[in-house]
Z-matrix of the N, CA and C atoms (Angstrom, degrees):
N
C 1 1.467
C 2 1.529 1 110.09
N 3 1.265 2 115.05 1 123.38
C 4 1.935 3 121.31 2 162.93
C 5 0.944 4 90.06 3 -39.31
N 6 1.700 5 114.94 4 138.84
C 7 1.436 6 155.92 5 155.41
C 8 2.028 7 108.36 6 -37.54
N 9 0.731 8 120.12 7 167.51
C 10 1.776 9 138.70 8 157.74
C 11 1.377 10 113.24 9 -147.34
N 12 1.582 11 112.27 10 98.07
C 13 1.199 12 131.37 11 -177.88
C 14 1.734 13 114.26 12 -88.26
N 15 0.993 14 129.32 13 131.55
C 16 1.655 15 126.69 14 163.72
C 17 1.180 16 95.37 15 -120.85
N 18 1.733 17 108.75 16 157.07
C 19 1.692 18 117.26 17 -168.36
C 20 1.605 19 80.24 18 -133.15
N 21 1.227 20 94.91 19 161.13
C 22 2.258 21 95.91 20 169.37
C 23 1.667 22 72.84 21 177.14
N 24 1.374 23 88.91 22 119.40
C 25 1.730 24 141.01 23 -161.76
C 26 1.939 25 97.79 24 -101.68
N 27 1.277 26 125.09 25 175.79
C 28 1.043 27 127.15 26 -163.86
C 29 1.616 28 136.43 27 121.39
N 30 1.359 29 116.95 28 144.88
C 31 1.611 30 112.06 29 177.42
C 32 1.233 31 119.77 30 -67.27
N 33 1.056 32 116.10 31 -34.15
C 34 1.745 33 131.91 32 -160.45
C 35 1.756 34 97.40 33 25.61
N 36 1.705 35 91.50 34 91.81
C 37 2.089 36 93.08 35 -168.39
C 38 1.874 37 82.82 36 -133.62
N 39 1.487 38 125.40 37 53.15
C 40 1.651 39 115.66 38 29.07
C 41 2.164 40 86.01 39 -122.82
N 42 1.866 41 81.34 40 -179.08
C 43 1.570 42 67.65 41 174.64
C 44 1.825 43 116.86 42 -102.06
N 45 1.003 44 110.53 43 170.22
C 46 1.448 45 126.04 44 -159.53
C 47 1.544 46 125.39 45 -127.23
N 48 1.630 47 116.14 46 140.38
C 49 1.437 48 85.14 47 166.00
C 50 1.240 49 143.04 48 -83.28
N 51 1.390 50 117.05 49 39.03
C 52 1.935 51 108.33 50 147.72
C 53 1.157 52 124.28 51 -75.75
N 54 1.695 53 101.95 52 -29.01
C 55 1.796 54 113.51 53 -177.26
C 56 1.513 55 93.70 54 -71.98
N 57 1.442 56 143.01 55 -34.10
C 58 1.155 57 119.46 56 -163.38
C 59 1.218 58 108.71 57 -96.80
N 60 1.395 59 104.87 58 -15.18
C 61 1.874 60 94.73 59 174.06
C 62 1.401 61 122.23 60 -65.08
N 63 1.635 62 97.84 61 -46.75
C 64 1.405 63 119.45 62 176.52
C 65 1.757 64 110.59 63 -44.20
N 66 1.690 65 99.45 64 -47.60
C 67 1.288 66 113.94 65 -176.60
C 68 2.056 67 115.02 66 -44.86
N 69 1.878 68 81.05 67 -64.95
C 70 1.668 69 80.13 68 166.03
C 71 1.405 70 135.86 69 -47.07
N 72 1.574 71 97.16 70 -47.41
C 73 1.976 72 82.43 71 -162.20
C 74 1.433 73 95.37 72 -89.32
N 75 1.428 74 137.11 73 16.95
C 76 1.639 75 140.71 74 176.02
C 77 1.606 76 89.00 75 -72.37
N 78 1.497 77 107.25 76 -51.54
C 79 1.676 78 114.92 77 -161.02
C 80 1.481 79 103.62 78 -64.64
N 81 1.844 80 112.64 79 -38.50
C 82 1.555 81 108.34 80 -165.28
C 83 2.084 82 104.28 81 -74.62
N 84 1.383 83 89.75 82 -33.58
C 85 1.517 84 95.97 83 -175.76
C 86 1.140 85 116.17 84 -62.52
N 87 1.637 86 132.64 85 -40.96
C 88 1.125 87 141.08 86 -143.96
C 89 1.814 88 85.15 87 -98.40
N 90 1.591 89 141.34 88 -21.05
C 91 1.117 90 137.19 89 -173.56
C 92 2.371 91 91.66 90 64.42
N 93 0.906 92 134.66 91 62.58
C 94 1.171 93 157.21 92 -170.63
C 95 1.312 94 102.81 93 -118.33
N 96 1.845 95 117.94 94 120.49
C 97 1.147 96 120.74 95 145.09
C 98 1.432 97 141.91 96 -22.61
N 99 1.322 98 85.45 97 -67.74
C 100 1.342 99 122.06 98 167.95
C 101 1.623 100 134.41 99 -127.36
N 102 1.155 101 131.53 100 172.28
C 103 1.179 102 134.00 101 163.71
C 104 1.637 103 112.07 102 -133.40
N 105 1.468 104 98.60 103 144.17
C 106 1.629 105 93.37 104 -172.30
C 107 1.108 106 116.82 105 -109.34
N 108 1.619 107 170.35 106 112.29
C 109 1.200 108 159.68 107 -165.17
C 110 1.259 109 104.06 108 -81.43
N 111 1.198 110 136.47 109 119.89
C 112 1.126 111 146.97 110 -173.93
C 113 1.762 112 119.31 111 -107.45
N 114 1.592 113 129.16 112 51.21
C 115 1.126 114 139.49 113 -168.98
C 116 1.507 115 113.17 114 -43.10
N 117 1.701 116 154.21 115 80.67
C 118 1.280 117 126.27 116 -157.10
C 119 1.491 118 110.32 117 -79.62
N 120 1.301 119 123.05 118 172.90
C 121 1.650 120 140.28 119 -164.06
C 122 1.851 121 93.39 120 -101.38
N 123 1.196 122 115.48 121 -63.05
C 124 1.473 123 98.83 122 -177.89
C 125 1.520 124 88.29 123 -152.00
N 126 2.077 125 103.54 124 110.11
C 127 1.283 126 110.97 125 -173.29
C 128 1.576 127 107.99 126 -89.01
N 129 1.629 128 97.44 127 151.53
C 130 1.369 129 109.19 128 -152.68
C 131 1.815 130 107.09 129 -70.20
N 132 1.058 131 103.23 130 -30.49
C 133 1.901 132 122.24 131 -165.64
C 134 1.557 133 89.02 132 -100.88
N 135 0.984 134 152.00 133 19.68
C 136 1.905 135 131.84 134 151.54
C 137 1.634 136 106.31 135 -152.91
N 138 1.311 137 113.54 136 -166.23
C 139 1.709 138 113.58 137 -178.25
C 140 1.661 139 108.99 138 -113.25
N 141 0.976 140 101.39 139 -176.18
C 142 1.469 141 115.62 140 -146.95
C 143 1.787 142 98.94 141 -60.46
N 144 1.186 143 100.00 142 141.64
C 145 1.495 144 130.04 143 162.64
C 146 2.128 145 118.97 144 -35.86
N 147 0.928 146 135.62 145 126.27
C 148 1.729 147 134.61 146 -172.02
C 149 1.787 148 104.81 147 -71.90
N 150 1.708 149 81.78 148 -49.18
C 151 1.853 150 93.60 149 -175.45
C 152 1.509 151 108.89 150 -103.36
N 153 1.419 152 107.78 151 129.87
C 154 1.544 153 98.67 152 172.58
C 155 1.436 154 125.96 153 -36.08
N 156 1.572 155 113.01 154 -173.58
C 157 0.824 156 114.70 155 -159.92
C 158 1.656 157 83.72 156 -113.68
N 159 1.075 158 142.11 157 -19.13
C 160 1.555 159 130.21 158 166.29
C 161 1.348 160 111.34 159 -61.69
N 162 1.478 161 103.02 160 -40.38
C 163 1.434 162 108.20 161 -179.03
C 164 1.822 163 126.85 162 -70.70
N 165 0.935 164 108.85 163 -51.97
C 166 2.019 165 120.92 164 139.62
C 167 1.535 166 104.55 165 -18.62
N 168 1.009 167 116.69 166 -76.43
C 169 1.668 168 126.03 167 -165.16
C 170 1.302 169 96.15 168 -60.85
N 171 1.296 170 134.28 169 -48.39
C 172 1.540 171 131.26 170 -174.12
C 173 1.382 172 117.72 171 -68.40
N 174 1.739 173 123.29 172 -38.27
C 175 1.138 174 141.32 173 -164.85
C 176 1.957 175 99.06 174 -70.69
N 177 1.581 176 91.24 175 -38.27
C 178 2.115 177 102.41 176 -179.43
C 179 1.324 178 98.37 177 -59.45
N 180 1.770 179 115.17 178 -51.72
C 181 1.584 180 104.06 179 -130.36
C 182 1.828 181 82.41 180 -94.53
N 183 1.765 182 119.49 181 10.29
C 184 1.451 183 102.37 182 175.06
C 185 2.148 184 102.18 183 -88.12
N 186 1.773 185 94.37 184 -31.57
C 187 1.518 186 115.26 185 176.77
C 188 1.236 187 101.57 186 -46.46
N 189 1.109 188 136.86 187 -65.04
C 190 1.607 189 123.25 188 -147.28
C 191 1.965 190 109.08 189 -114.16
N 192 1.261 191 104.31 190 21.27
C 193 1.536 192 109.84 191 173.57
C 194 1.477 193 91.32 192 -57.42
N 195 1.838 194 115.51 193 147.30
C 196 0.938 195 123.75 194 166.43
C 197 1.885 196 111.42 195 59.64
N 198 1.444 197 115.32 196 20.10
C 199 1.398 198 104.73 197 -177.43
C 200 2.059 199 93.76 198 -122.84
N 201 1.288 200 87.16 199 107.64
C 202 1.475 201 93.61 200 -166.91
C 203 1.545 202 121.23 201 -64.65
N 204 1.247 203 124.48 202 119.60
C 205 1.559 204 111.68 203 -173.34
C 206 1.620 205 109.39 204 123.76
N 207 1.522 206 108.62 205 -49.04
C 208 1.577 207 116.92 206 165.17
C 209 1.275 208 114.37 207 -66.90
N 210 1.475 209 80.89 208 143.96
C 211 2.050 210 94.85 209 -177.02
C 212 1.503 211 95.39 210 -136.38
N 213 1.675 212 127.00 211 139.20
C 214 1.247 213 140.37 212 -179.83
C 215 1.352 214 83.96 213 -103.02
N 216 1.715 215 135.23 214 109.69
C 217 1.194 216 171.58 215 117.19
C 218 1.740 217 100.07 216 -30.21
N 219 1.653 218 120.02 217 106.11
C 220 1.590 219 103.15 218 168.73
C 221 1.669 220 90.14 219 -116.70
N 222 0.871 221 132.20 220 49.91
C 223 1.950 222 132.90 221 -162.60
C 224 1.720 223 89.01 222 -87.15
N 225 1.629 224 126.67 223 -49.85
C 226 1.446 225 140.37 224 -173.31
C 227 1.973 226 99.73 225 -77.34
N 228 1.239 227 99.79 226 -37.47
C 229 1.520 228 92.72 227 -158.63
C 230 1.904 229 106.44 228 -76.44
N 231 1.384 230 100.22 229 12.04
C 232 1.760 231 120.39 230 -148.15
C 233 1.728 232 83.65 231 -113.24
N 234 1.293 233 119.57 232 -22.43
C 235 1.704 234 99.46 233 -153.28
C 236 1.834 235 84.36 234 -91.91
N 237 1.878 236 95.80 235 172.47
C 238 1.226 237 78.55 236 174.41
C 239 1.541 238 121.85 237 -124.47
N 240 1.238 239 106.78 238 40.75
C 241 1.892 240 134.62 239 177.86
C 242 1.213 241 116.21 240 -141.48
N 243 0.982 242 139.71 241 -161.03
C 244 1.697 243 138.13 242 -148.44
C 245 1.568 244 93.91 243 -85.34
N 246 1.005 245 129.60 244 166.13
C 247 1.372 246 169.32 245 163.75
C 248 1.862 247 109.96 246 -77.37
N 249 1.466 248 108.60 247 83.07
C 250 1.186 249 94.60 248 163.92
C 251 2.186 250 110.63 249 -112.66
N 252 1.739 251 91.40 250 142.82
C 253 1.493 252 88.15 251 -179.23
C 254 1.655 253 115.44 252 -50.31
N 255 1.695 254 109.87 253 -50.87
C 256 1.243 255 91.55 254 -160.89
C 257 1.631 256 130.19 255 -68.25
N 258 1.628 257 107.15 256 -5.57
C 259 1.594 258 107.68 257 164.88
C 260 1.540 259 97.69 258 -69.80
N 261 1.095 260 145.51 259 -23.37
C 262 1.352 261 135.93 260 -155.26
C 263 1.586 262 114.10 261 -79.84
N 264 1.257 263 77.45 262 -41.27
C 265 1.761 264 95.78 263 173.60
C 266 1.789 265 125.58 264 -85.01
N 267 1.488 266 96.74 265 -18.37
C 268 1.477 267 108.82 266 179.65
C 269 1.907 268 85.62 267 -73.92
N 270 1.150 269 110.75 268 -77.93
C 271 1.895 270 104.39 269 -178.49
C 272 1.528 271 109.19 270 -26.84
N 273 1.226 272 106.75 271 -41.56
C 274 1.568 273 95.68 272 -170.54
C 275 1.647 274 109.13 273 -64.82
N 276 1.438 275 98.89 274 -42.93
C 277 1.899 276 109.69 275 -168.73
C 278 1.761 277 105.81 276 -66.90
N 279 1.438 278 106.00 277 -33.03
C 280 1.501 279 93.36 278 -172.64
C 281 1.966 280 105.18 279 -85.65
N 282 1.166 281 117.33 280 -21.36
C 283 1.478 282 121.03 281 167.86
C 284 1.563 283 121.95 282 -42.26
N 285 1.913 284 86.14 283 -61.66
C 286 1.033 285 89.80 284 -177.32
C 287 1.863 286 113.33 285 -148.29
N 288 1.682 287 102.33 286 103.05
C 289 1.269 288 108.32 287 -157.04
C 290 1.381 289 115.55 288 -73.92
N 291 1.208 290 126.93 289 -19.08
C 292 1.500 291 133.25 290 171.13
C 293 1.475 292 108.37 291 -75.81
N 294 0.889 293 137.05 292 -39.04
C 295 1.434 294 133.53 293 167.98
C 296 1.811 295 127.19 294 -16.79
N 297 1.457 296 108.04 295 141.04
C 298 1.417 297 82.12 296 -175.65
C 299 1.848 298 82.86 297 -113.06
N 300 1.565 299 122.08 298 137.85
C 301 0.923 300 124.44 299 -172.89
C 302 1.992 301 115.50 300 -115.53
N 303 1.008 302 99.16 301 116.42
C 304 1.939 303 113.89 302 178.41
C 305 1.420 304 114.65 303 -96.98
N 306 1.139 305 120.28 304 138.55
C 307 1.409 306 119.43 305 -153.45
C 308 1.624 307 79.54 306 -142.16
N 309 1.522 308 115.99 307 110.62
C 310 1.574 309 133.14 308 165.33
C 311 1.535 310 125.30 309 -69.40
N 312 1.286 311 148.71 310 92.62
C 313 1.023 312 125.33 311 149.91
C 314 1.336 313 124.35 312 -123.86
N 315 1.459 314 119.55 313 -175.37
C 316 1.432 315 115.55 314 171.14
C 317 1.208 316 106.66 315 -72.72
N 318 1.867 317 80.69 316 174.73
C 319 1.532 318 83.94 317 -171.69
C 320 2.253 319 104.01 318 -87.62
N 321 1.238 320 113.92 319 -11.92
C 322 1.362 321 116.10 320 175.18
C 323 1.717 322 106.46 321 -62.51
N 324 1.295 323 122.24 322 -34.38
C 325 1.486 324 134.00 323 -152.65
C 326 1.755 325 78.34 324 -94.66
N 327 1.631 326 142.12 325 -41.71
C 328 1.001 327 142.51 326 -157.26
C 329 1.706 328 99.64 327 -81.14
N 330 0.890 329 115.60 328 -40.58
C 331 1.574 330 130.28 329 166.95
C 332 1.333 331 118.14 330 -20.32
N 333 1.290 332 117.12 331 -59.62
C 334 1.724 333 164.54 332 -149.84
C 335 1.870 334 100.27 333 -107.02
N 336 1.129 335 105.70 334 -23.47
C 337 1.765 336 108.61 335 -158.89
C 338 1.963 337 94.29 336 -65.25
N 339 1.227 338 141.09 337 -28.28
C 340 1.427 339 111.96 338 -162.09
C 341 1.854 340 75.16 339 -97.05
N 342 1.075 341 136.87 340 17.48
C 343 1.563 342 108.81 341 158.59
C 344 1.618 343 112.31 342 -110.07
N 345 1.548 344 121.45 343 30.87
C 346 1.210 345 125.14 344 156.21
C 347 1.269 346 125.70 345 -67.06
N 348 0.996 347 116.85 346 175.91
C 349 1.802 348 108.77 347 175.49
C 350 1.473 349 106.06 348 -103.98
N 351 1.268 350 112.20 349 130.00
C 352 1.452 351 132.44 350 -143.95
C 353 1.362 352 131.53 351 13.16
N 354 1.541 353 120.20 352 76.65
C 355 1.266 354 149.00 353 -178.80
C 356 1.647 355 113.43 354 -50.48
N 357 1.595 356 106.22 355 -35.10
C 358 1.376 357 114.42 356 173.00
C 359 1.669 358 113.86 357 -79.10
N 360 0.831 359 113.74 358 -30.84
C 361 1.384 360 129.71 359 175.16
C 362 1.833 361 120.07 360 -61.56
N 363 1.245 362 94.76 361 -48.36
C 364 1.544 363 107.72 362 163.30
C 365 1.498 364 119.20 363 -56.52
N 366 0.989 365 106.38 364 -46.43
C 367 1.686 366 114.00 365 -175.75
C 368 1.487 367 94.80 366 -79.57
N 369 1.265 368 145.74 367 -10.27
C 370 1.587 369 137.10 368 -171.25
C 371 1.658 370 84.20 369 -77.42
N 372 1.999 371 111.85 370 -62.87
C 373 1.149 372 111.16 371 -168.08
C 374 1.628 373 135.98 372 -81.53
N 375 1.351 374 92.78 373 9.97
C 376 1.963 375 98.33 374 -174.47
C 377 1.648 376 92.60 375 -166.78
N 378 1.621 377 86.94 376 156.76
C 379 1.935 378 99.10 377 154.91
C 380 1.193 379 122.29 378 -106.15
N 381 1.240 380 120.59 379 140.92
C 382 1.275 381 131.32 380 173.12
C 383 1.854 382 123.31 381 -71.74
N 384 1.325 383 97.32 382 131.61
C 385 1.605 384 94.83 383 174.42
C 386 1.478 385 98.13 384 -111.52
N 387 1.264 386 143.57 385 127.72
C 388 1.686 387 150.22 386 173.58
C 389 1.336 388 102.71 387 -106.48
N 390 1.250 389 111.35 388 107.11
C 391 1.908 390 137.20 389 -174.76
C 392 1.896 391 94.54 390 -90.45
N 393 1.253 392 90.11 391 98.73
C 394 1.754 393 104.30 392 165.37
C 395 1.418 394 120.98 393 -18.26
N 396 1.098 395 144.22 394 126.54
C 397 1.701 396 116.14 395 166.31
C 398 1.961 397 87.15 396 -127.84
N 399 1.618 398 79.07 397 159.01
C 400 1.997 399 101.65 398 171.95
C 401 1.356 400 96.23 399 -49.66
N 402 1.731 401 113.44 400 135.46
C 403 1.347 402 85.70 401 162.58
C 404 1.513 403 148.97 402 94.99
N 405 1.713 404 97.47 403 -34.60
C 406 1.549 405 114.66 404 164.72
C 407 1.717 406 103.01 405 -84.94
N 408 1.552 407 88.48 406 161.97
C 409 1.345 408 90.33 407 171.31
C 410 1.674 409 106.92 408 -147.49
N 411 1.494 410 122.44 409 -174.15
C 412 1.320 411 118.57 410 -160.47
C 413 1.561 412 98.35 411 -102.40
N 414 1.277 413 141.27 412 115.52
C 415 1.764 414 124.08 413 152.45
C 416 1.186 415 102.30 414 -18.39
N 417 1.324 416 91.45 415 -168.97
C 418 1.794 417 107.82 416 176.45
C 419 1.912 418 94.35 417 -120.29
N 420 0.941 419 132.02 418 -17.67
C 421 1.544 420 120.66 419 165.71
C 422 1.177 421 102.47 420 -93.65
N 423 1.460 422 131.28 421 4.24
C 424 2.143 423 112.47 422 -176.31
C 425 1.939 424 77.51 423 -108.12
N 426 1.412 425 136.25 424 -31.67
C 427 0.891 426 131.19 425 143.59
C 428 1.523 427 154.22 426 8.71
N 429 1.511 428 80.88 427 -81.85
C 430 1.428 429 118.00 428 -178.90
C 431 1.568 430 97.15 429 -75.41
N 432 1.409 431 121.56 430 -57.00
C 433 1.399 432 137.53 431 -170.76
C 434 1.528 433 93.14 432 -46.98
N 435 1.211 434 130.05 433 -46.09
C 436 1.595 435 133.84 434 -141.91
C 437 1.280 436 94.45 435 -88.28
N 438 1.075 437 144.00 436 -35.31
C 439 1.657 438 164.17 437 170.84
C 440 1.250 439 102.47 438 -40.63
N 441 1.902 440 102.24 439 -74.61
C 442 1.340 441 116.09 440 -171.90
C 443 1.716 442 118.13 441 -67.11
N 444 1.093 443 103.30 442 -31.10
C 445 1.701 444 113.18 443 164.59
C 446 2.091 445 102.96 444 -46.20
N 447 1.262 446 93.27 445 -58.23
C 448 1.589 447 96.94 446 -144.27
C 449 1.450 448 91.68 447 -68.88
N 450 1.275 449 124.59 448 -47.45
C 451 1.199 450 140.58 449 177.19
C 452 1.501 451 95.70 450 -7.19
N 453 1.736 452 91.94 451 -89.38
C 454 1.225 453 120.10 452 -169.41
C 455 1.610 454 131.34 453 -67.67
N 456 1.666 455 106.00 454 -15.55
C 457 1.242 456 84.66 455 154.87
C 458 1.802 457 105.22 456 -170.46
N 459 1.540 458 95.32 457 78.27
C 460 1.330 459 104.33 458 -154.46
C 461 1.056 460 155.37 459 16.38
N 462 1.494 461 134.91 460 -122.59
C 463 1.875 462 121.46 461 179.12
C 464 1.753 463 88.79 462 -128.10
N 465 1.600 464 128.18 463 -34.98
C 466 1.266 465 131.36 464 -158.20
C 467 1.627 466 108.97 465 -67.03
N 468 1.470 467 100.46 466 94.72
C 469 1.786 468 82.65 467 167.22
C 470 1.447 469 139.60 468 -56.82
N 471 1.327 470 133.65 469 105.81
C 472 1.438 471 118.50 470 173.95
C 473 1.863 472 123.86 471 -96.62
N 474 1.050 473 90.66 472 169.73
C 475 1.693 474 100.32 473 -178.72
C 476 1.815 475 104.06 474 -49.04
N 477 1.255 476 110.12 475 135.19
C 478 1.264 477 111.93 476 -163.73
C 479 1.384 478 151.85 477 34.34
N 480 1.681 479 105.80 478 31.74
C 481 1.162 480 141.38 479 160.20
C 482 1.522 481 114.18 480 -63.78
N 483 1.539 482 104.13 481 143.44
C 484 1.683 483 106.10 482 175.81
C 485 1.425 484 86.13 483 -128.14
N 486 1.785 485 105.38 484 175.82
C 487 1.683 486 113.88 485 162.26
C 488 1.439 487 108.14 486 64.98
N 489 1.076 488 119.95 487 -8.85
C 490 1.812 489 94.62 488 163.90
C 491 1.311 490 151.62 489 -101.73
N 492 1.224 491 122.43 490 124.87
C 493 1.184 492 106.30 491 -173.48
C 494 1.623 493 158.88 492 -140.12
N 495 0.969 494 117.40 493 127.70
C 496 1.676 495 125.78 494 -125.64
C 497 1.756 496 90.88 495 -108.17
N 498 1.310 497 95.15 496 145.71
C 499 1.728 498 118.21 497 167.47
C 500 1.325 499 117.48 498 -86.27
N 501 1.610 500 130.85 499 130.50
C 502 0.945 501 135.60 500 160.10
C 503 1.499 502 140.01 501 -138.68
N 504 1.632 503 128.33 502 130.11
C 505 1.185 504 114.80 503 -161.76
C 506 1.519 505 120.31 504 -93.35
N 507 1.060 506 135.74 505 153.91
C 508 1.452 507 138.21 506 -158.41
C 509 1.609 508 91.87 507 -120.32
N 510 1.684 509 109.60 508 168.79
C 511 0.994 510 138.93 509 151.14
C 512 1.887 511 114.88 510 -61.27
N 513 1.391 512 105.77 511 97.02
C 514 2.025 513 91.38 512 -159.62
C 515 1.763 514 79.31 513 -93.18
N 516 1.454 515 94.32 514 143.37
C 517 1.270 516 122.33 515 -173.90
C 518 1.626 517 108.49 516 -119.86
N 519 1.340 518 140.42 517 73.43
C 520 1.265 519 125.10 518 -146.52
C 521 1.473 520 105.17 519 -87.16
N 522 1.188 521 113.88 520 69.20
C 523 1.690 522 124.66 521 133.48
C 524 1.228 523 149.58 522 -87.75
N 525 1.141 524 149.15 523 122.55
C 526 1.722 525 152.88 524 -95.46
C 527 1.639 526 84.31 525 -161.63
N 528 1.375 527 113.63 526 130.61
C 529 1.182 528 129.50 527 -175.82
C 530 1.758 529 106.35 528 -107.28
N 531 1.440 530 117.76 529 0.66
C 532 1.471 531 133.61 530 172.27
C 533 1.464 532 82.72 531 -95.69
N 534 1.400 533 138.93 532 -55.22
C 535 1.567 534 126.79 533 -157.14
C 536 1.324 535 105.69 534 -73.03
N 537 1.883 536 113.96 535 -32.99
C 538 1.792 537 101.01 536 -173.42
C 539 1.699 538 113.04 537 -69.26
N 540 1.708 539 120.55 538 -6.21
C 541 1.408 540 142.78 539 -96.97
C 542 2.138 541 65.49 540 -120.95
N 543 1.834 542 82.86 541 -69.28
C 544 1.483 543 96.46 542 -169.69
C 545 2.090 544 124.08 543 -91.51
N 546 1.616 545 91.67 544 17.24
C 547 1.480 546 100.90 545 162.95
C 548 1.111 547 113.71 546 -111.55
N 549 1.659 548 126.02 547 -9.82
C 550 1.599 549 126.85 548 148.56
C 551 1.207 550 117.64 549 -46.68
N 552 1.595 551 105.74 550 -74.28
C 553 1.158 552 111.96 551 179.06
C 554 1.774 553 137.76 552 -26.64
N 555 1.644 554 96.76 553 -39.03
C 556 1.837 555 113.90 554 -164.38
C 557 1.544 556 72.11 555 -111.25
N 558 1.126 557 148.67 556 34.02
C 559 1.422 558 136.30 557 144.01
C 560 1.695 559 115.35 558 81.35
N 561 1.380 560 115.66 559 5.85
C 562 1.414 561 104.75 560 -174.58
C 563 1.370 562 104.46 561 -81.34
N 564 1.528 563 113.91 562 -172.85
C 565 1.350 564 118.98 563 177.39
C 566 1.041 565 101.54 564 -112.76
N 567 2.062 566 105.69 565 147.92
C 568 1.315 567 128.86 566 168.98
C 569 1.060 568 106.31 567 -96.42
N 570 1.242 569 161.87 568 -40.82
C 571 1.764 570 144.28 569 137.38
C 572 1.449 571 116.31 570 71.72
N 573 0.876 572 138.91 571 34.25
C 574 2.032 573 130.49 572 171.16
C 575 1.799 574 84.19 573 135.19
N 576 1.026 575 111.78 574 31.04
C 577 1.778 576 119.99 575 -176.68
C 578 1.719 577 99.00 576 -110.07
N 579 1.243 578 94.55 577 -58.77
C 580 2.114 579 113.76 578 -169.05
C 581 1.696 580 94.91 579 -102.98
N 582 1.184 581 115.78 580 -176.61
C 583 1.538 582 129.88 581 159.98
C 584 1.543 583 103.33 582 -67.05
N 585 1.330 584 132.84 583 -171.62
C 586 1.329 585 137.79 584 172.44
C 587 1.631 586 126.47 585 -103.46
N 588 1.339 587 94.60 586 -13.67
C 589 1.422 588 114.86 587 176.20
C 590 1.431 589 121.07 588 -96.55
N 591 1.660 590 103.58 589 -25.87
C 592 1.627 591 116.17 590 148.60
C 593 1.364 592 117.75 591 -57.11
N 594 1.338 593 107.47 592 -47.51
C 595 1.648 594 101.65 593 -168.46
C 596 1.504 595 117.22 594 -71.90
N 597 1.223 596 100.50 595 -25.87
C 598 1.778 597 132.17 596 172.01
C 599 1.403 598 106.81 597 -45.84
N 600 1.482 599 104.88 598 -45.99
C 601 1.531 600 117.25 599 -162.96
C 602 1.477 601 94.81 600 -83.98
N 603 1.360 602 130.00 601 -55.22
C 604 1.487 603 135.17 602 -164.37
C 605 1.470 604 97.63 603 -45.79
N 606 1.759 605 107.56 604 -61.37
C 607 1.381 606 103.68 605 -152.37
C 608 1.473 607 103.09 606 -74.30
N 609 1.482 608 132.16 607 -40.42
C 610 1.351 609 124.94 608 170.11
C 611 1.561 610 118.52 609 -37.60
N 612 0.957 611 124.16 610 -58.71
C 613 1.856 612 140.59 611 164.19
C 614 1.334 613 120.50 612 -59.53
N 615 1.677 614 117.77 613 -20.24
C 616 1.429 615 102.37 614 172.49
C 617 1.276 616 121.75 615 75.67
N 618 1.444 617 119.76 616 26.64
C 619 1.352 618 138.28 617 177.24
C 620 1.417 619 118.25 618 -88.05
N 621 1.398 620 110.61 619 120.71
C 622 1.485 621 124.04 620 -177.55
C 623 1.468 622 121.42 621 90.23
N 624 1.546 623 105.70 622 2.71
C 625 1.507 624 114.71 623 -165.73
C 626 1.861 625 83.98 624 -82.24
N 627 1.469 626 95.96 625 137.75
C 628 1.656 627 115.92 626 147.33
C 629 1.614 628 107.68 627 -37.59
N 630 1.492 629 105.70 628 -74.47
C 631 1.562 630 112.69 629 -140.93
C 632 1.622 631 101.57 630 -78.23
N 633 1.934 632 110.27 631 22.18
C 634 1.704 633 91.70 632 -162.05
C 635 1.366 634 91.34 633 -109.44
C-alpha cells in the first residue's frame, strides 16, 4: 500500500509539548503513517534560531523516543541556506512517488502561504492540512486560495491526491517557545512545560542560559 506522509515544519528553539500534541493528533487526523518533524537550519520567514541546530535535532530525537508514528526529519536542518518547503517535498515526491504527501501548518503561517516561493507548486506536490490557531485569521488571498482549492477539489484527502486543503483543530496548548526561551534564561523552571528528557538536555548543555 502507498505510504501517508504528514510533514510539520518548525524551529523547535526548544521543542515543547504543544508541538507534540499538535504533532500527535496531526498524525491521528491526517490517517498518516507517519509524521515527520521537520526542524529547519535557517528558516526562510523569521531570524536565526537561540539553540543550534545540532542541538534542536537532539532536543526532538530525546522528545519523541518511544512516540510511535514520529519521525525527527534532519533533511532541512542539513541544507546550508534557508529552508524552502517546496524542495522538501520535491525530495519527498521523487523518493517516493506513490506516496500520498500532507504538509501541516498553521493557520497564521497559512495566511502568508501564496507569498511562499512557489505556492502553486506545493499544492501540485502535497495537500495541505491548516491547524486553526486562537486568534489567527485568513488574508483575503490565503482566503480566496482556500475557496478555490475546495471548490475544485474538496476538503477530503484521498490516497494519491494533491492540492487539497482541509482545516483542522488541535488540542491548543498555550505554550510559547519565546516564553520557555526567556524563563531559561532568568533561570526559572520549565518542568511539565517540555518532555523531561528535553529539559534534561537543556540544562546539561546550558541552553538558553544568559550567563553561558
Amino acid at each position: 500500500m502507498p505510504q501517508r506522509i504528514a510533514l510539520l515544519g518548525g524551529t523547535f528553539d526548544p521543542v515543547h509539548f504543544g508541538h507534540l500534541r499538535t504533532a500527535l493528533e496531526l498524525l491521528e487526523s491526517t490517517a498518516a503513517d507517519v509524521l515527520h518533524l521537520l526542524p529547519n537550519h535557517q528558516p526562510a520567514h523569521r531570524g536565526a534560531t537561540t539553540a543550534s541546530t545540532a542541538d534542536r535535532l537532539a532536543m526532538l530525537e530525546c522528545a519523541v523516543q518511544g512516540a510511535s508514528g514520529l519521525v525527527v526529519d534532519g533533511r532541512e536542518a542539513q541544507r546550508t541556506g534557508p529552508s524552502y518547503t517546496v524542495d522538501t517535498l520535491a525530495e519527498f515526491r521523487e523518493a517516493m512517488p506513490s506516496a500520498t504527501l500532507v504538509f501541516c501548518m498553521g493557520l497564521d503561517a497559512f495566511s502568508g502561504f501564496t507569498r511562499w516561493y512557489q505556492p502553486e507548486r506545493i499544492l501540485e506536490l502535497a495537500n495541505l492540512v491548516v491547524v486553526d490557531r486562537p486568534g489567527a485569521e485568513l488574508s483575503e488571498a490565503s482566503e480566496a486560495l482556500l475557496t478555490r482549492q475546495c471548490e475544485r477539489l474538496g476538503t477530503h484527502i484521498r490516497n494519491g491526491s494533491t492540492g487539497v486543503i482541509a482545516r483542522r483543530s488541535v488540542t491548543s496548548l498555550a505554550i510559547s517557545a519565546t516564553r520557555l526561551r526567556a524563563d531559561l534564561a532568568q533561570g526559572r523552571s520549565v518542568r511539565f512545560l517540555v518532555p523531561e528528557a528535553v529539559r534534561e538536555y537543556i540544562e546539561q548543555h546550558g541552553l538558553y542560559d544568559e550567563s553561558s
